[in-house]
C-alpha distance (Angstrom), angle and dihedral (degrees) to the residues before:
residue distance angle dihedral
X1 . . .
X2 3.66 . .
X3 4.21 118.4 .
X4 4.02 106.2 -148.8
X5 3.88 114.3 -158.1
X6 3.99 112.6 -173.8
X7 3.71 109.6 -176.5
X8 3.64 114.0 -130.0
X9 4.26 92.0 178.0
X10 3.35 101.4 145.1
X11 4.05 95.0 -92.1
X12 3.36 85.6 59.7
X13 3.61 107.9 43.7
X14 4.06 80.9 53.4
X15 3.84 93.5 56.0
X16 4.17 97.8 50.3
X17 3.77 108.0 -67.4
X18 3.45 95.5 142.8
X19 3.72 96.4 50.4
X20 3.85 88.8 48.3
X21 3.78 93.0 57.5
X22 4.29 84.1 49.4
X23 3.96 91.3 53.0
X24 4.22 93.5 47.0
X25 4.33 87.0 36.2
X26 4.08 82.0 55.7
X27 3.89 94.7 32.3
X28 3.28 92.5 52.8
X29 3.89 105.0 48.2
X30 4.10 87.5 40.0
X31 4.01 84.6 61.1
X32 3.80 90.3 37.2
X33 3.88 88.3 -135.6
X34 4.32 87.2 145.0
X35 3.64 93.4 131.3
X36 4.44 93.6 41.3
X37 3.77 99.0 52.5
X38 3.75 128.3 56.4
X39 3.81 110.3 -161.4
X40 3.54 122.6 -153.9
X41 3.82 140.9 150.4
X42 3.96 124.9 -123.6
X43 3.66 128.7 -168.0
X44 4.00 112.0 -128.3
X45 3.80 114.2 -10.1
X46 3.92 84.3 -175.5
X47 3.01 104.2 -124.9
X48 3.94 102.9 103.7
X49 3.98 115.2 -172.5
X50 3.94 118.9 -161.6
X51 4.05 85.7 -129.2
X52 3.94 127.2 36.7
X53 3.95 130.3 -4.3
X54 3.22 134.1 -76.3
X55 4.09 122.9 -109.0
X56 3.32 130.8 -173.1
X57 3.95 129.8 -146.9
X58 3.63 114.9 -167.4
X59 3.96 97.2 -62.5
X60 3.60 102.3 -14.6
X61 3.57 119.9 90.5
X62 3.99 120.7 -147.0
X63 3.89 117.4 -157.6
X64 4.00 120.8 -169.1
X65 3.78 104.5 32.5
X66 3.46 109.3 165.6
X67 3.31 137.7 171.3
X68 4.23 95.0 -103.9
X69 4.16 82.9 43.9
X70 3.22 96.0 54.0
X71 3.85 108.3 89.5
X72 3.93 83.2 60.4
X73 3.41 94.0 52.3
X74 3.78 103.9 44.1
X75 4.34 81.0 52.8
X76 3.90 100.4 52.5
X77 3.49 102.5 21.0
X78 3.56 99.3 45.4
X79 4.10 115.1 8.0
X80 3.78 92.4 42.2
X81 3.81 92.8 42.4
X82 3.57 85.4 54.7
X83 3.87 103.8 49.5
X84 3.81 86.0 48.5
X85 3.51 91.9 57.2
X86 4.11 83.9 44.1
X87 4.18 97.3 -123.7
């Protein structure tokens, strides 16, 4: 089980926050992983990135998601977290 954090602070939410929860919504019901990721918002993870949002995975935080960096992120961040923990 994987607990997602997307930022939606105010720098975030002005960088693409809302489109980044869209992508892992659609990533995550296109990979029918419902019942291995736990999506939820935060407010300021602090740490603030001139480009993207920051996204947290369990412990790990993830700074510069954006909607062009995405496809890498959903794969290691998510996908490969996944198979490690064999869902």
């Amino acid at each position: 089980m994987l607990i997602v954090q997307i930022c939606v602070g105010s720098s975030c939410h002005l960088k693409g926050s809302q489109d980044i929860v869209e992508l892992l919504q659609d990533s995550i019901a296109k990979h029918h992983l419902e019942d291995d990721v736990i999506l939820t918002g935060s407010f300021c993870i602090g740490k603030c990135n001139r480009v993207g949002v920051t996204v947290q995975v369990n412990d790990e935080v993830y700074v510069g998601v954006t909607k062009e960096t995405f496809r890498d992120f959903f794969k290691s961040a998510i996908l490969d977290e996944l198979a490690k923990e064999g869902a």
